[in-house]
C-alpha positions, 0 to 999 in steps of 0.5 A, a space after each residue: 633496411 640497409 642504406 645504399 651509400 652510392 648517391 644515385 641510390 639514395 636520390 632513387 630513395 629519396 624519390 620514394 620517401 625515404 627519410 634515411 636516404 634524406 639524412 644521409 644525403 643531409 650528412 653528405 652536404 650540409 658541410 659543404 653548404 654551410 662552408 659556402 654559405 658562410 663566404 657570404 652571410 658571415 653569420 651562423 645563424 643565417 647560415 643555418 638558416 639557409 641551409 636548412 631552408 635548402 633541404 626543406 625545400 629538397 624534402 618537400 620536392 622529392 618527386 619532382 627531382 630529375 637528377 639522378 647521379 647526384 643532387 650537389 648542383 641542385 642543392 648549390 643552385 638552392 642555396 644561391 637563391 636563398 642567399 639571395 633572397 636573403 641579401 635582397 630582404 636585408 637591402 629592404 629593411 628601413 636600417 639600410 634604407 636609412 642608411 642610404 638617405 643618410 648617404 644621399 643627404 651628404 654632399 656629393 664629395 662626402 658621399 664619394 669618399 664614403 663610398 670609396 672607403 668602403 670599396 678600399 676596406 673590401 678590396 685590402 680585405 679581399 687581398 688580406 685573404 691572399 696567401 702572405 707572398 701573394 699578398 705582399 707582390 700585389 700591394 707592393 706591384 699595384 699599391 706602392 709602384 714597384 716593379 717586378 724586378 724590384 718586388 723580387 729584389 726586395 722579397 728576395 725571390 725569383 721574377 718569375 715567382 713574382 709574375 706568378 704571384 701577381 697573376 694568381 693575385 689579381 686572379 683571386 681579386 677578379 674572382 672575388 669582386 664583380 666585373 664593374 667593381 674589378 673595371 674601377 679596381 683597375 683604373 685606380 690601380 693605374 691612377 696609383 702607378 
């Protein structure tokens, strides 16, 4: 029996059964999958594991699929949940509870700096993601005061060049940290003006 290749096809397969139509639609998105999962696990194997838990889950719900042009959202919308699933098991294991009565036993002061370490460390990396121009523009804007006319000045580009890579900075910030988080981010960066 030939394969179709259209995805529409393979769904309408896959509905019947068909363990090929599986595997190709498996060849079509576990890459994806696994690139996406991998931004938040960190880990290979978890990563594996999600990804495999997402298309057993598509197995054993063939029937009950109701897409029928393509499965990509579903099988997205799958691995979030397993992910978190995942972190809400990992928030659950005594070394993170440990972890947290070992927070609360320090003094409020301890406690605070400890926290705004960690947020620090995950804000420079976010930014270290940056590509090397953006990167530079939004910790010397944000971090060391400059202004756009003296970052462009010192880096030798354009202000206009400057704004944008501000922009598409602080864009990528807001993207990669929650709403609270980036709110705090905001106000710290002010403070620091």
């Amino acid at each position: 029996m030939v394969i179709p290749h259209s995805e529409p096809e393979l769904i309408a397969l896959l509905k019947q059964g068909s363990q090929e139509a599986f595997k190709s639609l498996y060849d079509l998105y576990a890459r994806r999958l696994y690139a996406f999962c991998m931004e938040y696990t960190k880990s290979r194997e978890d990563t594996e594991e999600i990804v495999q838990d997402a298309f057993i889950w598509l197995w054993r719900n063939k029937e009950n699929i109701r897409q029928e042009a393509t499965i990509k959202n579903l099988l997205f919308l799958r691995v979030k949940h397993f992910l978190i699933n995942a972190w809400r098991a990992r928030v659950n294991t005594p070394i993170f509870e440990d972890y947290v009565d070992y927070i609360n036993s320090l003094p409020a002061d301890s406690r605070d700096h400890l926290e705004y370490m960690d947020f620090r460390d995950t804000v420079m990396s976010i930014i270290d993601q940056l590509p090397k121009t953006q990167s530079k523009v939004v910790k010397m804007s944000r971090l060391e005061g400059f202004k756009n006319k003296e970052i462009a000045e010192k880096l030798r580009l354009s202000e206009q060049t400057v704004k944008n890579a501000l922009s598409m900075g602080l864009k990528f910030l807001k993207e990669r940290l929650g709403t609270i988080e980036m709110l705090v981010l905001c106000v710290l960066f002010s403070v620091f003006k």
